[in-house]
VOKOL-871467 format. One record per residue: x negated, y, z of N, C-alpha, C, CB in turn; residue in one letter; residue number from 1. Coordinates in pm, 1 decimal. Atoms other than C-alpha are relative to their C-alpha. Last residue first. Glycine has a CB too. Layout:
REM residues N
X:Y:Z:X:Y:Z:X:Y:Z:X:Y:Z:a:NUM $
...
***
This chain:
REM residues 149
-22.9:-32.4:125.9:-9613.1:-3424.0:-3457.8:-51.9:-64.4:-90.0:-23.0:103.2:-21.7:x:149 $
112.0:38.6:99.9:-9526.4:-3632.6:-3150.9:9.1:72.1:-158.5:9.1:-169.6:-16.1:x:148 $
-54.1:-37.0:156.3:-9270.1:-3532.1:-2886.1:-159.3:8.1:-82.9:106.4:187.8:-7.0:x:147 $
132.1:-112.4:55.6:-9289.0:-3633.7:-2538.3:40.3:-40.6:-105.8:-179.3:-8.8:30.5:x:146 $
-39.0:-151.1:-23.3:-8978.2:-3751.5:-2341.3:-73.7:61.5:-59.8:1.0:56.2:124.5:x:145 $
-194.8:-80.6:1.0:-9077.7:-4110.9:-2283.3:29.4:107.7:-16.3:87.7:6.0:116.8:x:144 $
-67.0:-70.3:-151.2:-9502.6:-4125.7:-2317.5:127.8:11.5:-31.1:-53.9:158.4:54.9:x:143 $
19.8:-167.5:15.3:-9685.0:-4288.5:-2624.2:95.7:11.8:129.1:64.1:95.2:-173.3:x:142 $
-97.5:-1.0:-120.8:-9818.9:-4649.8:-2633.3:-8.0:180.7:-2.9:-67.4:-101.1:172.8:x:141 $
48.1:-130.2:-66.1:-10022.1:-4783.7:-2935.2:77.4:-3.5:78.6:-8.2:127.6:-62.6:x:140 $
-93.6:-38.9:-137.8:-9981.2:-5151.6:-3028.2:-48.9:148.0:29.5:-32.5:-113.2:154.0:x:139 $
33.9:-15.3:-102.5:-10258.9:-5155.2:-3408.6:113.9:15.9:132.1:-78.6:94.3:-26.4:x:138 $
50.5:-66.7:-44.4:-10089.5:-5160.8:-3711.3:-16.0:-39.7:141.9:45.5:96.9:-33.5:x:137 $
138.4:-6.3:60.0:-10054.0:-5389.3:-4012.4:-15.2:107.6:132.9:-28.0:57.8:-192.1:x:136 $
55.2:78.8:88.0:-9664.9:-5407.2:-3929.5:-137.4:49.5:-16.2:75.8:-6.2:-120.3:x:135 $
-54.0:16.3:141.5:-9541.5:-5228.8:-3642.8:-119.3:-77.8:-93.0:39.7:160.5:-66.0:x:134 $
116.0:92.0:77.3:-9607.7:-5164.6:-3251.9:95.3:20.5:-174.7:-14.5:-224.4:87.8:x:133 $
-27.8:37.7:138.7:-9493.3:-4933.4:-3010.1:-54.9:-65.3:-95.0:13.7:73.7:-50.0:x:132 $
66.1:31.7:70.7:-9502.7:-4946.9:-2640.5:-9.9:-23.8:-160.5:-12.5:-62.9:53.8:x:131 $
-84.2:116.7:104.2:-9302.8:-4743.0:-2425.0:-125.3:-15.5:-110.8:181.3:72.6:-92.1:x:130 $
62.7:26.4:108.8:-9446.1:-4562.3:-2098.2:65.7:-70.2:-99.5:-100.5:-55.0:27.7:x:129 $
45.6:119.2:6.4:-9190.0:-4411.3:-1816.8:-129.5:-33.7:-126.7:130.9:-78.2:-16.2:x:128 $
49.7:27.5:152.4:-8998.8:-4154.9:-1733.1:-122.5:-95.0:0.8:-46.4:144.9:-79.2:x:127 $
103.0:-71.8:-17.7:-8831.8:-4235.8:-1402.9:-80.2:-16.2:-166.6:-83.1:-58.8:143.5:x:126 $
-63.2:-107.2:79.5:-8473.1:-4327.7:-1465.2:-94.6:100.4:-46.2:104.7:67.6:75.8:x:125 $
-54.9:-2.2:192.0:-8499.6:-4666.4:-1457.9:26.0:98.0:-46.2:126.3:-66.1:-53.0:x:124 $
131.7:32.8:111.6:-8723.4:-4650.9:-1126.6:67.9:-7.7:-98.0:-97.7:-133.6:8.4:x:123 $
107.9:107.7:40.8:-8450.6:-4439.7:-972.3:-34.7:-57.8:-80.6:-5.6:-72.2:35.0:x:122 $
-63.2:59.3:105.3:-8416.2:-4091.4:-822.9:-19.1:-169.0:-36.2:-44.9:82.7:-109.0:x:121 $
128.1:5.3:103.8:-8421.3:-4046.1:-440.0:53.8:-70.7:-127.8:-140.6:-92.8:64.5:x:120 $
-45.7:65.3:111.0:-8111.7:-3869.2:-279.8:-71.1:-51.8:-83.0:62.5:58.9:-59.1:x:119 $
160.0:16.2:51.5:-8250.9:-3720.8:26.6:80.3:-77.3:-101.4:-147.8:-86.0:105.3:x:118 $
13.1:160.4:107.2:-7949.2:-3606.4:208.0:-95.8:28.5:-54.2:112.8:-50.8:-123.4:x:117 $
87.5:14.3:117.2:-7985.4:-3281.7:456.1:4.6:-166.9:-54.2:-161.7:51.2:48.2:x:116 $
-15.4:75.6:12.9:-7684.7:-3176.5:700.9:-93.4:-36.2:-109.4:104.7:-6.6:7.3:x:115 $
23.2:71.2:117.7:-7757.4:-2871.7:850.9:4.1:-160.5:7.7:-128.7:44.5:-47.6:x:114 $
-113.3:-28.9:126.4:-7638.4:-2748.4:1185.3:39.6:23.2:-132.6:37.5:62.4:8.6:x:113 $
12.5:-130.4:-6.8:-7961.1:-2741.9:1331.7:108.6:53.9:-53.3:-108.5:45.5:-53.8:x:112 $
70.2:-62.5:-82.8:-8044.5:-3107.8:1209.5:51.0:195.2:61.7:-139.2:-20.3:-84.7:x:111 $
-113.9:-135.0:-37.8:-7805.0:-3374.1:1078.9:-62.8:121.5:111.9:159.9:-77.1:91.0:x:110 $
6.0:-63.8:-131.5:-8004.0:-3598.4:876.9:81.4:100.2:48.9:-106.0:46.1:14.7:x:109 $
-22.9:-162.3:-19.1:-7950.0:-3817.9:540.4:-13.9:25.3:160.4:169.4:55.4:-59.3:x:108 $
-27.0:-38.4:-201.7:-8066.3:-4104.4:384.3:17.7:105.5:5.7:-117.0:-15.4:124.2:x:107 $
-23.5:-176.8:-15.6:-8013.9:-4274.3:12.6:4.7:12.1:152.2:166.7:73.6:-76.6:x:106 $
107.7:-46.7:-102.5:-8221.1:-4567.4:-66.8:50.9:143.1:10.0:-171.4:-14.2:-50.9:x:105 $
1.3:73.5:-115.2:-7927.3:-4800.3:-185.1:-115.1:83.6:61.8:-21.1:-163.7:-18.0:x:104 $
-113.5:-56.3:-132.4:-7774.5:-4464.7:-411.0:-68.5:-124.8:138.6:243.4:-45.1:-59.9:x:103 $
14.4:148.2:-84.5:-8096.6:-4502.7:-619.5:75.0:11.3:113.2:-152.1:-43.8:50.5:x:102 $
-24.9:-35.6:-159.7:-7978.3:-4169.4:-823.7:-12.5:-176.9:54.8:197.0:96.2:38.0:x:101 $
121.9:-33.3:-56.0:-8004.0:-4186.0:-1205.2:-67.8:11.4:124.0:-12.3:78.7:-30.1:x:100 $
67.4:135.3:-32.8:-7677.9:-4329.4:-1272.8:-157.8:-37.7:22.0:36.8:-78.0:-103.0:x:99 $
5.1:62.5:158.2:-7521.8:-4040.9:-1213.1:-102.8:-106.2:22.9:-53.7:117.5:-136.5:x:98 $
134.6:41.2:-5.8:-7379.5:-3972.3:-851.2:-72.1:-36.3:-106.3:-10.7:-89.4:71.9:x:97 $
-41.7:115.3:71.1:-6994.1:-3738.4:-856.4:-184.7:-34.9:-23.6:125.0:35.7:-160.2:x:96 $
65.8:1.9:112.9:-7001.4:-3550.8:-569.4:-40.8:-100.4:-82.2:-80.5:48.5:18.2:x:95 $
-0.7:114.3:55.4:-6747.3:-3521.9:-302.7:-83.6:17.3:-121.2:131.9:-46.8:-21.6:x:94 $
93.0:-46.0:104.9:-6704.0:-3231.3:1.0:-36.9:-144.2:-86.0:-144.1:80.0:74.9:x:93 $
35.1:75.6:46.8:-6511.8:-3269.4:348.9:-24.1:69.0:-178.8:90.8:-110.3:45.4:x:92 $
94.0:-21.6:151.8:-6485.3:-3051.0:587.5:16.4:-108.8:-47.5:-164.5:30.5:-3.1:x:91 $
75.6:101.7:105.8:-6198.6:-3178.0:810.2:-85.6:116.5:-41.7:99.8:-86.2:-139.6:x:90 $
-53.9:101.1:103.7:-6045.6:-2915.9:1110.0:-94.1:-109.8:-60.2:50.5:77.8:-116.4:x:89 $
32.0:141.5:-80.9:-6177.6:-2591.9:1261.8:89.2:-82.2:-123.7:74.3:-17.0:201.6:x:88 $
-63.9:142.1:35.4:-6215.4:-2279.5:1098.5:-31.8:-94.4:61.8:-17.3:-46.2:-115.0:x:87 $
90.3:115.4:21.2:-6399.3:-1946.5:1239.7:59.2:-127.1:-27.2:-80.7:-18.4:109.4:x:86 $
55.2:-12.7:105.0:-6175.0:-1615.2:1166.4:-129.4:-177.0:7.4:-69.1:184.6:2.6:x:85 $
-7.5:126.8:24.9:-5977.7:-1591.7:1462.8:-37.3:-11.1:-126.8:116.3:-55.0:26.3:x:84 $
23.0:-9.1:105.4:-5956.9:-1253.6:1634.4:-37.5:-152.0:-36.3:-88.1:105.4:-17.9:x:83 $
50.9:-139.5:48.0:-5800.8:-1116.7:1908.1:-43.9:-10.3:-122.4:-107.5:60.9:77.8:x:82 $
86.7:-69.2:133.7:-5671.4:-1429.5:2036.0:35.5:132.6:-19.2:27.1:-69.7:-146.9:x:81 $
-67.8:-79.1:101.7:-5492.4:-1468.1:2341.8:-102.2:40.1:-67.7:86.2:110.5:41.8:x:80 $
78.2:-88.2:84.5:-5573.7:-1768.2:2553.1:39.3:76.7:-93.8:-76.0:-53.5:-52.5:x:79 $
-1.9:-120.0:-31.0:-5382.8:-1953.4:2806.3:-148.3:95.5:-29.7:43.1:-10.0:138.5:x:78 $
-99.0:2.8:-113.1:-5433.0:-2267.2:2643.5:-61.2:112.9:67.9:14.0:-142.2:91.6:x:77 $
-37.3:-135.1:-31.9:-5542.3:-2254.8:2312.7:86.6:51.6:94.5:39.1:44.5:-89.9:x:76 $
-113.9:-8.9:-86.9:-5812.5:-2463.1:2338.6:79.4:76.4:-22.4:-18.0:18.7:108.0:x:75 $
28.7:-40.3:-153.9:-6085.3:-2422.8:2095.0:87.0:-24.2:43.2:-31.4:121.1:47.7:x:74 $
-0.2:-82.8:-39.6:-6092.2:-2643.6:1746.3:46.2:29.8:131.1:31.5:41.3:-70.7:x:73 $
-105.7:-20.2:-94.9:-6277.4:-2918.5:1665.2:44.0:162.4:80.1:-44.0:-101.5:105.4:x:72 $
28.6:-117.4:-89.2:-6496.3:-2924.1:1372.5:114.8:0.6:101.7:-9.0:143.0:-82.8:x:71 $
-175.0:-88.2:-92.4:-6477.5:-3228.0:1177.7:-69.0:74.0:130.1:163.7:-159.7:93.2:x:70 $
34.5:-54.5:-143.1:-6748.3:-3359.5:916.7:131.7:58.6:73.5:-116.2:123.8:-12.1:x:69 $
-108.1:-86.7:-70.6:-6698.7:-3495.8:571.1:-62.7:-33.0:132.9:176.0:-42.5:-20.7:x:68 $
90.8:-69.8:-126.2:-7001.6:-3592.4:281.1:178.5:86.6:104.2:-169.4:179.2:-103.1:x:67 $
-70.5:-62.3:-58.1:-6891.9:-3828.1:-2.4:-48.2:94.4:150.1:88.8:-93.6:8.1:x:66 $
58.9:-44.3:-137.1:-7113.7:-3908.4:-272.4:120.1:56.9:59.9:-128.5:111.0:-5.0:x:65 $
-41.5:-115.1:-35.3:-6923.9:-4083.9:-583.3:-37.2:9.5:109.5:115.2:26.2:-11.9:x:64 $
93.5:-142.3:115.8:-7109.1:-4354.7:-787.4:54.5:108.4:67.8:46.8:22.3:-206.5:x:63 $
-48.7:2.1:130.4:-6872.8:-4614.3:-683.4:-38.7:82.6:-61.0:111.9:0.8:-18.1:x:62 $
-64.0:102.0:74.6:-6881.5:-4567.1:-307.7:38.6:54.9:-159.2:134.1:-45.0:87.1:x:61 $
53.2:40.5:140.8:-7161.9:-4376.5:-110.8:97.2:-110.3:-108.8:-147.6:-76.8:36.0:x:60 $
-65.2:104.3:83.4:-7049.1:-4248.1:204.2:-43.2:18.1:-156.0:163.9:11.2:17.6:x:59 $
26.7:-6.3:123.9:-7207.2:-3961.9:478.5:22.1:-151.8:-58.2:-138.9:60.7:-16.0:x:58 $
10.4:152.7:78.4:-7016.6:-3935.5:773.1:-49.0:78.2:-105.3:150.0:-112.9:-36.0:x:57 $
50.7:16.4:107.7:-7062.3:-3634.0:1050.5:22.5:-166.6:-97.9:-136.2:37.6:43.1:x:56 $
-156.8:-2.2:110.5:-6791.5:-3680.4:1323.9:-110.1:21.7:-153.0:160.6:200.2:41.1:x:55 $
-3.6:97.0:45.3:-7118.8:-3800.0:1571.0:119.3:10.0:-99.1:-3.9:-90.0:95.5:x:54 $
48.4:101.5:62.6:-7262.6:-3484.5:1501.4:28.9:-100.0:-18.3:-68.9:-19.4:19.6:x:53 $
2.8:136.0:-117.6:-7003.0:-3248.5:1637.2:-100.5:-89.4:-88.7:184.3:-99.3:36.4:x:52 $
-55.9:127.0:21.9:-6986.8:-2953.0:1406.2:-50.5:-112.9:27.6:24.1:-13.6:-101.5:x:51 $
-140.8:55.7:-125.4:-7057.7:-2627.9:1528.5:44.0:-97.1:-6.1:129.1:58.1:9.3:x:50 $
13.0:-45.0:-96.4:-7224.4:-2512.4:1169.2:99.5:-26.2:105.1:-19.0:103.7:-26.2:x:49 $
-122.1:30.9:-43.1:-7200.0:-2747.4:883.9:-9.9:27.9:169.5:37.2:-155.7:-49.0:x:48 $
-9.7:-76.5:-127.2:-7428.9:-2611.1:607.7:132.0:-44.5:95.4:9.6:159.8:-40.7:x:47 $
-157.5:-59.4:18.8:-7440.9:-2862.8:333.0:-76.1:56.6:142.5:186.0:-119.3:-9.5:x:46 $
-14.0:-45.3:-149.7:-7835.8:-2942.9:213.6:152.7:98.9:20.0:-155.8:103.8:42.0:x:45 $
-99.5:-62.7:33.1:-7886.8:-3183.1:-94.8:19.6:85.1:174.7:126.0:-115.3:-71.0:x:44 $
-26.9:-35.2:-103.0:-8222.5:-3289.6:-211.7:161.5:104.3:25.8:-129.3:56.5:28.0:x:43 $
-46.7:-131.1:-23.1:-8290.5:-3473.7:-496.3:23.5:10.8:142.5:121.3:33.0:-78.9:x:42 $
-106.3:54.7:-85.5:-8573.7:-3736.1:-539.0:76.0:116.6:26.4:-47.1:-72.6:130.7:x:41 $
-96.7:77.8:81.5:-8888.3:-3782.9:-766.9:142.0:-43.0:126.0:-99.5:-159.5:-74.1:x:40 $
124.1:165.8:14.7:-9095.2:-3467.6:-698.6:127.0:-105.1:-51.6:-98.3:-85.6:218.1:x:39 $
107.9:0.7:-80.0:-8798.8:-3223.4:-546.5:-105.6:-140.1:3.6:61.1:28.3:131.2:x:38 $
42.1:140.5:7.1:-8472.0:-3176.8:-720.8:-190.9:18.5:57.0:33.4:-68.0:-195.7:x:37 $
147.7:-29.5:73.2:-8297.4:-2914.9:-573.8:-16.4:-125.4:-53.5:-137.7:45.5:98.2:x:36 $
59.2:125.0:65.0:-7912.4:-2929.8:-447.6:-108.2:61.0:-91.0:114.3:-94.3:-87.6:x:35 $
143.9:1.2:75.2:-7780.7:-2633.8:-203.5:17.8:-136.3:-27.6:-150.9:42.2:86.7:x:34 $
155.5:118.6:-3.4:-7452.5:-2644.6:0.8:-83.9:44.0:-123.5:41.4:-204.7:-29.2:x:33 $
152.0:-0.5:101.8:-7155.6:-2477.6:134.4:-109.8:-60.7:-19.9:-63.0:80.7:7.0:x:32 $
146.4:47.7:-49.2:-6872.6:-2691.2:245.8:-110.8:89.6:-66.0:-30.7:-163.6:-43.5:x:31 $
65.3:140.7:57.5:-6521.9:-2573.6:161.3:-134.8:15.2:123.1:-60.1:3.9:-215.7:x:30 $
-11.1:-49.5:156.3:-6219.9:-2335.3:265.2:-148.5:-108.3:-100.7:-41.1:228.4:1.5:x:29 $
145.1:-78.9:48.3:-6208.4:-2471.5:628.2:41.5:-1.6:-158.2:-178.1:-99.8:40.3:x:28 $
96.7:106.3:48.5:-5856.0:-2566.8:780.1:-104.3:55.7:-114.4:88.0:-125.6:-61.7:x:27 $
-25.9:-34.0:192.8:-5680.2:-2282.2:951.1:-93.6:-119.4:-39.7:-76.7:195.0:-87.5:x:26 $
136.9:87.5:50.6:-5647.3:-2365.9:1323.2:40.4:63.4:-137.8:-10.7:-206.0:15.6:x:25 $
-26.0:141.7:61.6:-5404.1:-2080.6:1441.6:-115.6:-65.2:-63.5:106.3:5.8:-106.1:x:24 $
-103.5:98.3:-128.0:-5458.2:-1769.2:1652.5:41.7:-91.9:-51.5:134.4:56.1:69.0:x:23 $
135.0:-18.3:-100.2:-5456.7:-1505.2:1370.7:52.0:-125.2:96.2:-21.5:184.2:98.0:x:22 $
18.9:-100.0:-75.7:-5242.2:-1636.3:1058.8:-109.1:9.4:129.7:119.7:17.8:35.6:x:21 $
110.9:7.0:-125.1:-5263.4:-1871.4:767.6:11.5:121.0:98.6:-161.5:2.6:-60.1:x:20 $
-95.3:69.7:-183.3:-4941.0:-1958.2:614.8:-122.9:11.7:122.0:58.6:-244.9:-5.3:x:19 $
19.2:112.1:-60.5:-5106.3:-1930.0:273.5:41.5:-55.0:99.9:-79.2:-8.0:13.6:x:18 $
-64.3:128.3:100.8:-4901.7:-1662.3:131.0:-7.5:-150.2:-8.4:-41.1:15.8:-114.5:x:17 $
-183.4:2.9:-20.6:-4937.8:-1461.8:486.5:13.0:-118.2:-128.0:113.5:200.6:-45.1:x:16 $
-6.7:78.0:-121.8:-5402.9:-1547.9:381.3:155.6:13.1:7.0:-92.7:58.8:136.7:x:15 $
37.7:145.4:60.2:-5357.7:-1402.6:30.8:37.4:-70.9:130.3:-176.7:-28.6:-57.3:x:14 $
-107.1:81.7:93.1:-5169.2:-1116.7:114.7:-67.3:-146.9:-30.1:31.9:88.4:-160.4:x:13 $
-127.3:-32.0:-103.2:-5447.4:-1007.3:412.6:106.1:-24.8:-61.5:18.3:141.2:53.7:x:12 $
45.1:115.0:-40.2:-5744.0:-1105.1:126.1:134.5:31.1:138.4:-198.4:-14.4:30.0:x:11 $
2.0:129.8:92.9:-5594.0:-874.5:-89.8:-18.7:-116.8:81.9:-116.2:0.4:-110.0:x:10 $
-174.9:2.7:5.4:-5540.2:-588.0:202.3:12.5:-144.5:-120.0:89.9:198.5:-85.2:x:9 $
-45.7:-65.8:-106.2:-5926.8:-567.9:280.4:138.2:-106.1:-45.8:-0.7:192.6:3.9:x:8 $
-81.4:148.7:-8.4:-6010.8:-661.8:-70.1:39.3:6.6:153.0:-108.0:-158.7:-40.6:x:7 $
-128.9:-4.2:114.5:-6091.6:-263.8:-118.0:39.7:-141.1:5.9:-42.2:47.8:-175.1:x:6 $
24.5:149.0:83.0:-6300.2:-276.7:221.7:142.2:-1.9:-132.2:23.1:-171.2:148.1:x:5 $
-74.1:58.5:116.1:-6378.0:95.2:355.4:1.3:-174.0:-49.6:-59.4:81.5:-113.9:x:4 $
36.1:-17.5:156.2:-6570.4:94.4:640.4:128.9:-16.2:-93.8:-114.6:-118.3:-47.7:x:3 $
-82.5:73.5:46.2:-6467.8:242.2:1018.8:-60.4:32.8:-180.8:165.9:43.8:61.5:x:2 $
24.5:-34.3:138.4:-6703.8:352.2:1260.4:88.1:-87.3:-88.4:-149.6:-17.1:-36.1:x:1 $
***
């Protein structure tokens, strides 16, 4: 059965302009991933299917998350591709950390060919109580982020 694909032939000029053909490593196009925030800590999950666990690194320098992995590709000794569409090579992927993020309690796992970080936020960022006081009046205390009419 044969479908129609109108990028068909687009994505077949794109790849020749790149130098990518069948039967050659091509190096991966990115990392997909999810980020939630979840209670007081984000969660970040890259998909990094086939990829060797101990080549996983996760890095934390200077406020910037780094996440790269390496996929090794197949032999290509006396083998004739037919079709070659799965990337080998680096992943790698970089996110910038705001200063809300307790980068010293950050962990991550490498389960099922997910990679999950736990990015918990921190205590200076967590809303908080503030105390107000003034002349002739009583210390009250109102909540960070709430709005008083």
């Amino acid at each position: 059965m044969l479908r129609f694909d109108p990028f068909h032939d687009i994505d077949t000029v794109a790849r020749q302009l790149l130098g990518e053909t069948v039967g050659t490593a091509r190096a991966p196009r990115f990392m997909p991933m999810d980020l939630f925030k979840a209670g007081d800590h984000y969660v970040l999950n890259a998909d990094l299917p086939g990829v060797d666990p101990g080549s996983v690194d996760v890095n934390v320098d200077n406020g910037t998350l780094t996440l790269r992995a390496q996929r090794s590709a197949p032999s290509d000794e006396n083998v004739q591709w037919i079709a070659s569409e799965r990337f080998s090579g680096t992943y790698m992927r970089q996110l910038s950390l705001g200063d809300n993020v307790d980068a010293d309690k950050i962990s991550a796992t490498y389960n099922n060919g997910v990679l999950s970080v736990t990015l918990p936020i921190a205590e200076r960022a967590k809303p908080r109580r503030i105390e107000i006081s003034g002349a002739g009046q009583q210390p009250r205390t109102i909540e960070a982020g709430s709005s008083s009419s």
